[in-house]
N, C-alpha and C positions, 0 to 999 in steps of 0.2 A: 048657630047651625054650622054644622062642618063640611064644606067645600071641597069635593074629590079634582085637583087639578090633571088635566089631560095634556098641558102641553109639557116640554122636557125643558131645562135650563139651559138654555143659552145654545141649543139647537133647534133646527126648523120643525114644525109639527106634520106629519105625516098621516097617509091612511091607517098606518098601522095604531096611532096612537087615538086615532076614532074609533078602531077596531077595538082596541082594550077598552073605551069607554062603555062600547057596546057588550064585551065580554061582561063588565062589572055587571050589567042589570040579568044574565043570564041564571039560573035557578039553580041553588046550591044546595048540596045535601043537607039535612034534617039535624043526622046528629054526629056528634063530632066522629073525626079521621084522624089516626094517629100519625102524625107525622112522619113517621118513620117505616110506617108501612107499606106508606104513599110511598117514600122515599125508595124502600127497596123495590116495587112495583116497578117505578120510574127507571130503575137502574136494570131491571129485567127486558121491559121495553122503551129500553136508551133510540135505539135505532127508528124507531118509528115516530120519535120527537126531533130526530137529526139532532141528538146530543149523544157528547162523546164523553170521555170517563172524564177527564179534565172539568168538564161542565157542571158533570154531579158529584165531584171536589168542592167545587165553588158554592152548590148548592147543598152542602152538605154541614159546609161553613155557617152560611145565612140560618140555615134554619138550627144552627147550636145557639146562635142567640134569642130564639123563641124561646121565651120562660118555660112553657107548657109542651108535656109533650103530643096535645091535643089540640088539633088546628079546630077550633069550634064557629057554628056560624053566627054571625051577629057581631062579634066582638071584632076587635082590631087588633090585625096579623102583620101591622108593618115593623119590619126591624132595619135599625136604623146605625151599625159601625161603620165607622170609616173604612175608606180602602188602606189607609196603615193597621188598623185594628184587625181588620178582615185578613189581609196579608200575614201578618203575626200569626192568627190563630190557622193559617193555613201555611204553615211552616215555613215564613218566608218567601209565598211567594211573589215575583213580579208585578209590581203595578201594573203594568201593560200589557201583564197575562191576564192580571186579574179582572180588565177593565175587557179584554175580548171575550171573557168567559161569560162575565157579566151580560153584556148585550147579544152572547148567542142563546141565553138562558130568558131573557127578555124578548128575544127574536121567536124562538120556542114558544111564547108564551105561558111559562110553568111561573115565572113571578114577572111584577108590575115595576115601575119606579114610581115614585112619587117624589117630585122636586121641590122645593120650598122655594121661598122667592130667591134668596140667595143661594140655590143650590146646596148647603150644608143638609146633613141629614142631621134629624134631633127629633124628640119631644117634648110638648109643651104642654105641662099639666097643672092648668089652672081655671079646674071647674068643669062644668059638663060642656065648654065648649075648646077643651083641652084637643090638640090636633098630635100630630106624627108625619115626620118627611123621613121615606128610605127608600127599601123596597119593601112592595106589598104581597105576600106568601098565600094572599084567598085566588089567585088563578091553581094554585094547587089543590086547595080544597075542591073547587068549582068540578077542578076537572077530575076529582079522584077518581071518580065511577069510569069514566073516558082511559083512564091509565090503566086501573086494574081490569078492562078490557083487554087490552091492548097488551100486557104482563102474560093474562093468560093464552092470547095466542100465540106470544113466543114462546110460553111452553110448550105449547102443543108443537110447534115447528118447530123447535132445540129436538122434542122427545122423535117427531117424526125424522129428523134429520138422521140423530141418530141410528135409529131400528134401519133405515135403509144402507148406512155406511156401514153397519156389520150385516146385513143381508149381504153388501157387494163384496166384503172381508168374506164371508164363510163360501159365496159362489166362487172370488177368487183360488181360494183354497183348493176347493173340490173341483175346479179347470184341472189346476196344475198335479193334485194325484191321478187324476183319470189321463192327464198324458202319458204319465209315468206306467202308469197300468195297460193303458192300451198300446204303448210299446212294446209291452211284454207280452201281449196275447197278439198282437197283428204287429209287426215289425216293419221297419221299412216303408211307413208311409209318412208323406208331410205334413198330415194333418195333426201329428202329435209335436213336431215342431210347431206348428204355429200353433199350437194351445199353449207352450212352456215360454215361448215369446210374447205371447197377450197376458200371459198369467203374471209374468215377470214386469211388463210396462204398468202392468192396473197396480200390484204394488209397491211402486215407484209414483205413479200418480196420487196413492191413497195416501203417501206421507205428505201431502199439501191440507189444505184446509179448502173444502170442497162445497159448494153449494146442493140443492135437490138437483138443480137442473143441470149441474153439473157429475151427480150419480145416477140421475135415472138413464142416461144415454148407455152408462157403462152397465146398469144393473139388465136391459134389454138384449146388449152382445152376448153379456155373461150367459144367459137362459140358452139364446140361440147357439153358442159353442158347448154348453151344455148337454143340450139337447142331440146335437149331432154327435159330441163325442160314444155316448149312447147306444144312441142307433148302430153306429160303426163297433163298437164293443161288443153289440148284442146279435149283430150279424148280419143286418137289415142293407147297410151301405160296405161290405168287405170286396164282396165282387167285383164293386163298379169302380173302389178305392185301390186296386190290384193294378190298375193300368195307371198311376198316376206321374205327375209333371216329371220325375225323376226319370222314369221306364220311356215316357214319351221322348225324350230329351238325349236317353242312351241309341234309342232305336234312330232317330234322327243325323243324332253324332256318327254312327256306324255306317248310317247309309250316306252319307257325305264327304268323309274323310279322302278318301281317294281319289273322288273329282277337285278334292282342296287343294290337295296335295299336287295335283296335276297343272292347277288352273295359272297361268302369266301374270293374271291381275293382280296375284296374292303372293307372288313367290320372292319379288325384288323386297329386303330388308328395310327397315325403315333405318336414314341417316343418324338422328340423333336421339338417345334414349336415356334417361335418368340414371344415375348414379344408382349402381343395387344398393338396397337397404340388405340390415346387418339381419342375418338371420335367414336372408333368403337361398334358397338352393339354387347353389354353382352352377347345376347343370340344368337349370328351365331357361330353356332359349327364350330371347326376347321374340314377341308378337312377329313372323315373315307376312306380316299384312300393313297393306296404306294406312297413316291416320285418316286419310279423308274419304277412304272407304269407310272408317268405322263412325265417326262424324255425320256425314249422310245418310247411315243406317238407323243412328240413335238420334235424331235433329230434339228427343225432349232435354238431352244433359246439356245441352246450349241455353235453352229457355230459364235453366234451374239454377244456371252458374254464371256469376257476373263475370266475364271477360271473356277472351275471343280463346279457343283451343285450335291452337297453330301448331302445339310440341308434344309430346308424351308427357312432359313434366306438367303443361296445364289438364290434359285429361285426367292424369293422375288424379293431382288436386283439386279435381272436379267432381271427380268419382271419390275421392275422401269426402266432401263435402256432402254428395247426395246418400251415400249409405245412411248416414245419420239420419235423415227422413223415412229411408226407406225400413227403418228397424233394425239393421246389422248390426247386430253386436260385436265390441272391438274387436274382441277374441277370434271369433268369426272372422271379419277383415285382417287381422293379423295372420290365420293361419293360411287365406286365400292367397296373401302376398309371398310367404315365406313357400308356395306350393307350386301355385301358378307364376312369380315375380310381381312387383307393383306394377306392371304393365299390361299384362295379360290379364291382372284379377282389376284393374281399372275399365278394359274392354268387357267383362262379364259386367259388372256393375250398371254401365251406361247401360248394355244391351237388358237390364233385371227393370232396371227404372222404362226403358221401351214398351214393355210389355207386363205395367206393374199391374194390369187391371185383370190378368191373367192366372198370376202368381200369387197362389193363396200365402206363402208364408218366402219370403225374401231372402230372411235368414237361413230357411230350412234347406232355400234352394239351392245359394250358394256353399253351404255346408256340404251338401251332396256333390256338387262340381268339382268342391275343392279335394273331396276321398279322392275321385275320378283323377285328379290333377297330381296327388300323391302317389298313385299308382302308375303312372304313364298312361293314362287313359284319354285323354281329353285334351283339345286344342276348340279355341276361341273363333277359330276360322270360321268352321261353318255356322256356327252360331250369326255372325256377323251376315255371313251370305245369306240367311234364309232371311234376318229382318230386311237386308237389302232389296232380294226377291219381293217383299213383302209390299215396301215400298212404292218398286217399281212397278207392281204388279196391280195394288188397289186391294190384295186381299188381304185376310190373318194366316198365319203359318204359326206351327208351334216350336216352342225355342227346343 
């Protein structure tokens, strides 16, 4: 009679390897499973066995030395090369790759070992009580039905995966022409900026490799800017989008100027200010307002920035760092500095991140400031005094 051994050669025996004793009595399919079915099953749903490609190399190997391409039950499935033999047929690789593949494949549970007293693997075929030491390929059989489960519901989540990353592709799409278009029929509003800047981040993010839960967050924004762009195309929201952050922000600047222009606090120069960058216009005066007016007004670009803003040159640097959060595209930041100076377009910045929960599109705002800023239109002052006000005050004011 032939004796199935549980413990391993010349290591200690575990739960795991009571577990595989208890696997072997477990009920196995009827009629044969092709090997290679299994195999490619297996290789479908790799992830859900915690094997990785390297694994079903190895297991790809063992089962080329099964005579048959038919795992059948009753008969004996152990195969028994050495790890030079195995390594050969698997293009030279590593004993010590070969031996971790081995026991993550073993760990798996998709095959058994079976150790012989001295550890050698062999067959010994003398008579009906002829035995076999290697590995044993019936926890694949066992478990085929278990795999080709488990196969087909990564199809179905490969196929669901799919159909939603081109849902989120074709919503992408249709954001970024319905900005385009509804620039052309209602001009002048920021809601068509911030559709061409979400439209632009989603396909930037869709060149990664993306999980569901990872596209369904983006496939629910997309409906919602969808859906508004729409309504505002169709007519429904034009009226209420006619007064927006741009118009509020001119009306405020205009009624402000004068008292800026007039006010002590604001008029002594700041002592030391960054070298101009190349490109920027000769004639945009640097900021006639305190840093630490503008510091106290904006206290969130401290919390955002590691180190202390003592100079124009840290705010700078500070307001470089926080655009990139806030969505500014470079171009964007380039054409602010070269309109307003790096100094001026660093105090717009901290004051945009101040009041980020106000401003539907970042980019679009400071795009608009920066026309204002080309024209001679626009100073940073009152901007600053009203978050001040703001502060001091306990209320909201609009930038």
């Amino acid at each position: 009679m032939e004796y199935t051994p549980i413990s391993p050669f010349m290591r200690p025996i575990s739960r795991a390897h009571l577990q595989e004793s208890a696997g072997a009595q477990a009920p196995c399919p009827r009629d044969p499973v092709n090997k290679w079915a299994v195999f490619r099953a297996l290789s479908r749903a790799q992830a859900s066995f915690g094997l990785r490609e390297r694994d079903l190399t190895v297991l790809q190997g063992l089962l080329s030395f099964h005579p048959e391409d038919e795992l059948v039950p009753g008969t004996r499935m152990i195969v028994f090369p050495s790890n030079r033999t195995l390594c050969e047929r698997l293009n030279g690789m590593a004993p010590s790759t070969l031996r971790r593949h081995l026991a993550q494949l073993v760990s798996a549970g998709i095959i058994t070992r079976r150790d012989s007293p001295n550890g050698k693997r062999y067959a010994r075929r003398d008579g009906p009580d002829g035995a076999a030491f290697g590995f044993d390929l019936a926890p694949l059989l066992r478990r085929a039905p278990e795999i080709a489960r488990a196969a087909d519901a990564a199809r179905k989540a490969d196929a669901q995966l799919k159909r939603l990353r081109e849902t989120v592709s074709l919503m992408r799409r249709d954001v970024a022409g319905l900005a385009g278009f509804g620039a052309r029929v209602h001009p002048g509003l920021d809601l068509w900026d911030h559709l061409r800047d979400r439209a632009e981040l989603i396909a930037r993010t869709l060149r990664r490799k993306l999980s569901l839960d990872d596209l369904a967050p983006l496939r629910d924004e997309l409906i919602t800017l969808l859906e508004r762009a729409r309504q505002v195309i169709d007519g429904a929201e034009t009226e209420e989008m006619s007064t927006s952050d741009s118009q509020n922000e001119r009306h405020y600047l205009n009624s402000n100027i004068e008292s800026f222009d007039r006010n002590p606090a604001v008029e002594n120069p700041v002592s030391k200010t960054p070298e101009p960058e190349q490109g920027r216009d000769s004639e945009q005066p640097v900021p006639r307002i305190p840093l630490h007016l503008v510091t106290t007004s904006c206290p969130s670009l401290a919390s955002l920035y590691q180190g202390a803003i003592r100079h124009w040159h840290q705010l700078y640097d500070a307001a470089n760092q926080v655009r990139t959060a806030l969505g500014i595209d470079a171009s964007v930041w380039e054409d602010a500095k070269r309109h307003m100076g790096p100094e001026q377009a660093s105090v717009v910045v901290a004051a945009i991140l101040e009041r980020f929960a106000e401003i539907r599109s970042p980019g679009g705002y400071l795009r608009t400031l920066t026309a204002k800023a080309a024209a001679g239109q626009f100073s940073c002052g009152p901007m600053v005094l009203a978050l001040h006000e703001r502060h001091r005050n306990g209320a909201g004011s609009q930038l």
